[in-house]
C-alpha positions, 0 to 999 in steps of 0.5 A: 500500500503506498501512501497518497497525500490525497485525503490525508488529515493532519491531528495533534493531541494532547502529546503528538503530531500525527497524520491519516493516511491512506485506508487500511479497513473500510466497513460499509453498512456491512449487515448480516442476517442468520436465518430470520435474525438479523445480527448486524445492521449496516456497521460502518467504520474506517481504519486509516493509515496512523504516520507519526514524524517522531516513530513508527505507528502501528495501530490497536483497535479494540472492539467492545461490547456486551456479550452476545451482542454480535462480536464474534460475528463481526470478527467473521466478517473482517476475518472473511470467515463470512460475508455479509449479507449486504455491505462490504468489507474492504482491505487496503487503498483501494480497497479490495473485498476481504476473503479468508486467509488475508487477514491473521485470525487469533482465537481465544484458545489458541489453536495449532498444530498439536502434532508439529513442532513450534518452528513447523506450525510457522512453516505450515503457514507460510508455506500457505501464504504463497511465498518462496520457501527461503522467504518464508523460513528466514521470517519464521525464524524473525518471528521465533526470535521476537518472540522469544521462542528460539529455544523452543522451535523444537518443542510441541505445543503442549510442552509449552506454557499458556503465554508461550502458546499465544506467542506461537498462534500470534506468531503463525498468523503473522506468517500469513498476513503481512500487517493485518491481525485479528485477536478474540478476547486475548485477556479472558481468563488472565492473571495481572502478571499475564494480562501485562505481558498480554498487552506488551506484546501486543503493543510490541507488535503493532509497533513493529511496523507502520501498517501492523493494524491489531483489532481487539475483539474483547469485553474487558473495557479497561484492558481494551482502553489501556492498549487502544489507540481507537475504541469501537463500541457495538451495541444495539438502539432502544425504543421509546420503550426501552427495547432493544431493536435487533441488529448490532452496530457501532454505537460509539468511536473513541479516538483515544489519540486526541483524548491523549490516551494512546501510546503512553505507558502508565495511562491507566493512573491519569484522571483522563484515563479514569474519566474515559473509562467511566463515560465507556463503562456508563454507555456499555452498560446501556447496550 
């Protein structure tokens, strides 16, 4: 994706310069309906391209929202795991419908190939990614060392601890899409000490490169808000009674870089932080 100076916004937050560049994901009035229940309805939002003059600017987005509320659904659809039943959904400048395979799929259990090595799980996948073998091996061994994983190239997932598993799942779907990373509900389940290393790593990565994009499909408002740079929250309206009417879609956007929220560690001490998670915490629980 090459960067076009058409289009792109100029934004400063409270801490920094930053530009918007070029699309990187479009949603269009993306809809979908299972069986006679409508699911979603029309969801739209935009990823653009973050530069920054001073580092590189990788982007983490977290999708929140009650439980059941359709994020697993809308993490097919940006997966291309499903197609909507009308809208699209649009990877790149110009965009180009998603179909499965573009984009790295974490699942929350974090699976792999229990019967091959660490190193061949990376293997397998980007033999899958079309690339040439000499390629793809030198960026399996990139990853390896990243990741902190050199020494266990050789081991089989289940000789390996629960941090160490995601570390190798992330890392297999990186193999696959260059920049592109989809992640459900990384923090489920975690102890503090996990949690923290959780969302190093995930800030480690969006970071390691300007187009790496991480969307965060997740429940858990404070983790979510401690590692997003933009906050989607998904939800369903109400009627005059008070009734929720059926279709999910993006209730709100947080743009947590204007808020001065984003890409400063201890963030979750500032009053700015607390504020924000409260305003989050009051609309979620309206959904």
């Amino acid at each position: 994706m090459g960067k076009s100076d058409a289009g792109a916004q100029v934004g400063m937050s409270a801490n920094y310069e930053y530009t918007l560049e070029e699309s990187i994901l479009k949603v269009e009035d993306a809809s979908l309906t299972l069986g006679e229940n409508l699911i979603l309805d029309k969801v739209s939002f935009e990823i653009r391209n973050i530069t920054r003059p001073d580092s590189i600017a990788g982007q983490v987005v977290g999708l929140l929202g009650p439980s059941g509320i359709g994020k697993t659904q809308l993490f097919h659809l940006l997966a291309g795991l499903k197609q909507p039943t009308s809208g699209r959904v649009l990877i790149g400048d110009p965009g180009v419908p998603v179909k499965r395979g573009m984009v790295g799929v974490v699942a929350q259990h974090y699976p792999l190939f229990m019967h091959r090595s660490v190193l061949n799980n990376l293997l397998v996948a980007g033999a899958r990614s079309g690339k040439p073998e000499a390629e793809y091996k030198q960026k399996a061994h990139n990853l390896l060392e990243q990741f902190r994983l050199l020494d266990r190239a050789n081991h089989f997932p289940s000789q390996l601890s629960g941090g160490q598993r995601q570390r190798v799942a992330i890392a297999q779907q990186i193999m696959c899409s260059e920049s592109f990373l989809l992640m459900d509900e990384p923090f489920s389940g975690l102890d503090l000490m996990a949690l923290r290393k959780v969302q190093e790593l995930i800030h480690g990565i969006s970071t390691a490169h300007e187009f790496n994009t991480i969307i965060v499909v997740t429940h858990d408002i404070t983790a979510a808000l401690e590692v997003a740079d933009t906050i989607l929250l998904l939800g369903r309206n109400s009627d005059e009674q008070g009734r929720f009417i059926p279709g999910a879609r993006i209730q709100a956007i947080y743009n947590l870089i204007e808020r001065g929220l984003a890409w400063r560690k201890g963030i979750s001490s500032t009053p700015a932080f607390v504020d924000c998670l409260a305003e989050i915490r009051d609309r979620f629980a309206l959904l």
